[in-house]
C-alpha positions as CSV (number, residue, x, y, z in Angstrom):
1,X,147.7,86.6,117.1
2,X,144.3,87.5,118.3
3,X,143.1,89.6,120.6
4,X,140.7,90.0,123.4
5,X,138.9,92.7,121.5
6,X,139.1,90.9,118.6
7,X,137.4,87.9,120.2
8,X,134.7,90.5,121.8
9,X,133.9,91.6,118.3
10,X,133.7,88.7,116.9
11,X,131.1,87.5,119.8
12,X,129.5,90.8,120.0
13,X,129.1,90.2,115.9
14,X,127.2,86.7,116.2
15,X,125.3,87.2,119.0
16,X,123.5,90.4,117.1
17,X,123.3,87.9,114.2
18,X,122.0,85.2,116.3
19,X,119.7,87.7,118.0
20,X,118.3,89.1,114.5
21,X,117.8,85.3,113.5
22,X,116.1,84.7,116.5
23,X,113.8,88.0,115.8
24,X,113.2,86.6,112.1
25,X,112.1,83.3,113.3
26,X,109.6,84.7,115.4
27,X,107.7,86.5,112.9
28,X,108.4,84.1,110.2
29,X,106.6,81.5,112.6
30,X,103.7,84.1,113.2
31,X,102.8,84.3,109.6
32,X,103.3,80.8,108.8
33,X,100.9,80.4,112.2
34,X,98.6,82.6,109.8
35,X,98.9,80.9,106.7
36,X,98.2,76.9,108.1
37,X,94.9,78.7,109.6
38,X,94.2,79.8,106.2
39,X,94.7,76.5,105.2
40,X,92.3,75.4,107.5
41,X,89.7,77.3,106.7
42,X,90.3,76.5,103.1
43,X,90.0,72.4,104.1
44,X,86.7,73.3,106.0
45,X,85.3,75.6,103.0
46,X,85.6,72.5,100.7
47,X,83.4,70.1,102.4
48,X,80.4,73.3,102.0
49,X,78.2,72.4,99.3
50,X,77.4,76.6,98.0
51,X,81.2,77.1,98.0
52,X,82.5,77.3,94.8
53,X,85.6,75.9,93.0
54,X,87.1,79.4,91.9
55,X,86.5,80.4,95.8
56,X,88.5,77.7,97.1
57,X,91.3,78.3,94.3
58,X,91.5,82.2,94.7
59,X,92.0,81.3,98.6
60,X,94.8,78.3,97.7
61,X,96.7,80.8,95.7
62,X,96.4,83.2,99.0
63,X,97.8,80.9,101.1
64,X,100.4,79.6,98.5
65,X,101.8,83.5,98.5
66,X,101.7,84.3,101.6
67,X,104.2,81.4,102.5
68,X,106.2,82.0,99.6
69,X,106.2,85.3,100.6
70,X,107.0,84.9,103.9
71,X,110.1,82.5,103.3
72,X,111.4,85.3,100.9
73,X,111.2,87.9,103.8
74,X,112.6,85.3,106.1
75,X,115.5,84.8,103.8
76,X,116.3,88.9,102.9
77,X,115.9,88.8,106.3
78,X,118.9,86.2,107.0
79,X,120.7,88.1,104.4
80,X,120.5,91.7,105.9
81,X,121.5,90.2,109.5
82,X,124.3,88.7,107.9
83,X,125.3,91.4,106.2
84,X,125.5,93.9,108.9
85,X,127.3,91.2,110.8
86,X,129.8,91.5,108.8
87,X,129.9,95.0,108.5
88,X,130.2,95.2,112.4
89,X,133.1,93.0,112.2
90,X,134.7,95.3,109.8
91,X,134.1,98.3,111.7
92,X,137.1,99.8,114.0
């Protein structure tokens, strides 16, 4: 049978969770935000006659690893919160 305190840890456990996903969201967004403005700027650097091909490509694998980069943190990210979520519930 469960108890009220187990039920408040269990709540307090997935609103941190929920909380930390929340915080991850936020800055994953941000530096996706950054990375489609990079995109951008690549898109407008193409139609510039004196901009050359490796200039464009060097910039298209920026923008490819930032965003791969940034889903990785966002993952560990999910992982950690997870992870100490369920470490708090252990806890007591």
């Amino acid at each position: 049978m469960s108890t009220n305190h187990d039920k408040s840890k269990v709540a307090k456990a997935v609103v941190h969770f929920a909380g930390h996903t929340a915080v991850g969201a936020f800055i994953f967004a941000i530096l996706a935000f950054v990375t489609v403005v990079l995109s951008g700027i690549i898109y407008a650097c193409a139609a510039l006659p004196w901009m050359s091909k490796f200039s464009l490509d060097v910039l298209e694998v920026l923008e490819h690893a930032m965003m791969i980069g940034d889903a990785i943190l966002f993952a560990c990210h999910l992982l950690v919160g997870a992870y100490r979520s369920i470490v708090e519930l252990k806890e007591d």
